[in-house]
C-alpha positions in Angstrom: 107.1 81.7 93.3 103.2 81.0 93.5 101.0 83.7 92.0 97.6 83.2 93.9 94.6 85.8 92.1 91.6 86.1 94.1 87.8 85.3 92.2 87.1 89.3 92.3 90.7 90.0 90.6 89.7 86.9 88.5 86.8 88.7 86.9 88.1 92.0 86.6 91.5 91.1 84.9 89.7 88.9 82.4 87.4 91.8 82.1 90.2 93.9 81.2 92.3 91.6 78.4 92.8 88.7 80.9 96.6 89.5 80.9 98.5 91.5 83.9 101.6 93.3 84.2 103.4 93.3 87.7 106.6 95.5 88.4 108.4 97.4 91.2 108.2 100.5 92.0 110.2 102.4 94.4 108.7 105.5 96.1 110.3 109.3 96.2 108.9 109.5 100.2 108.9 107.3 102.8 112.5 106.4 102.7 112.5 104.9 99.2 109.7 102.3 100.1 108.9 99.7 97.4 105.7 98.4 96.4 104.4 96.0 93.7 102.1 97.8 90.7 99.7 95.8 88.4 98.6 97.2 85.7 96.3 95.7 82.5 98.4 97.8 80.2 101.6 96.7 78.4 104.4 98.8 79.4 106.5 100.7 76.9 109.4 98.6 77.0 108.0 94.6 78.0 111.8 93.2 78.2 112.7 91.3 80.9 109.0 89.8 82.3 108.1 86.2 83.5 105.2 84.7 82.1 103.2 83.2 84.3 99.7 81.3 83.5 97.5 81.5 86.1 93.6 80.0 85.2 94.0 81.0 82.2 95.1 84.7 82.6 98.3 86.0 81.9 100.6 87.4 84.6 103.5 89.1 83.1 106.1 89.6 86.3 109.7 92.1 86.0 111.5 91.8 90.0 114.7 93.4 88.4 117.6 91.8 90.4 115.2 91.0 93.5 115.0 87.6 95.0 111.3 86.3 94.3 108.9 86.4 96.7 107.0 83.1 98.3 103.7 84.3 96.6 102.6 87.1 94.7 98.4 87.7 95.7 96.5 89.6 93.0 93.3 90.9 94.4 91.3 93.7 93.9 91.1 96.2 97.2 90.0 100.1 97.6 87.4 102.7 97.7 87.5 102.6 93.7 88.2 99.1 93.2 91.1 98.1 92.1 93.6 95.2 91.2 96.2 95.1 93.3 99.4 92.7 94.0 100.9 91.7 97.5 104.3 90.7 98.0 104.3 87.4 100.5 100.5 89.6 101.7 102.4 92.8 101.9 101.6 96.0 100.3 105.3 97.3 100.6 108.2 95.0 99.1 110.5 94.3 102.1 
């Protein structure tokens, strides 16, 4: 799996702790849809992660039983900006 983090994601993770926490999460509407969420904050229970060094941040990922994706891209997208993580460029997990 290649974790690919784009300059603007860059700045604001290391502007945050440099250190990023990626997990699933599945969706009470639309028919259960998964999507990726990142988050600068540890969760309450960090078992079960994947470090991964990227540039010098740290990307903490947790898939659960899930085959890894190709690539994970960490960029930083919205109105009020953002970082966000794509599974193979996809919002939803397919």
């Amino acid at each position: 799996m290649q974790i690919v983090v784009t300059e603007s994601a860059y700045s604001e993770i290391t502007r945050t702790g440099g250190r990023l926490f990626i997990t699933l999460r599945t969706q009470k509407c639309c028919g259960g849809a998964t999507s990726l969420v990142a988050s600068p904050a540890c969760p309450s229970s960090p078992d079960g992660f994947d470090e991964h060094v990227v540039d010098g941040i740290t990307v903490y990922v947790k898939l659960g039983q899930r085959q890894p994706p190709r690539e994970i891209l960490i960029d930083v997208q919205g109105r009020h900006p953002r970082v966000q993580a794509y599974w193979d460029g996809c919002l939803w997990v397919c």
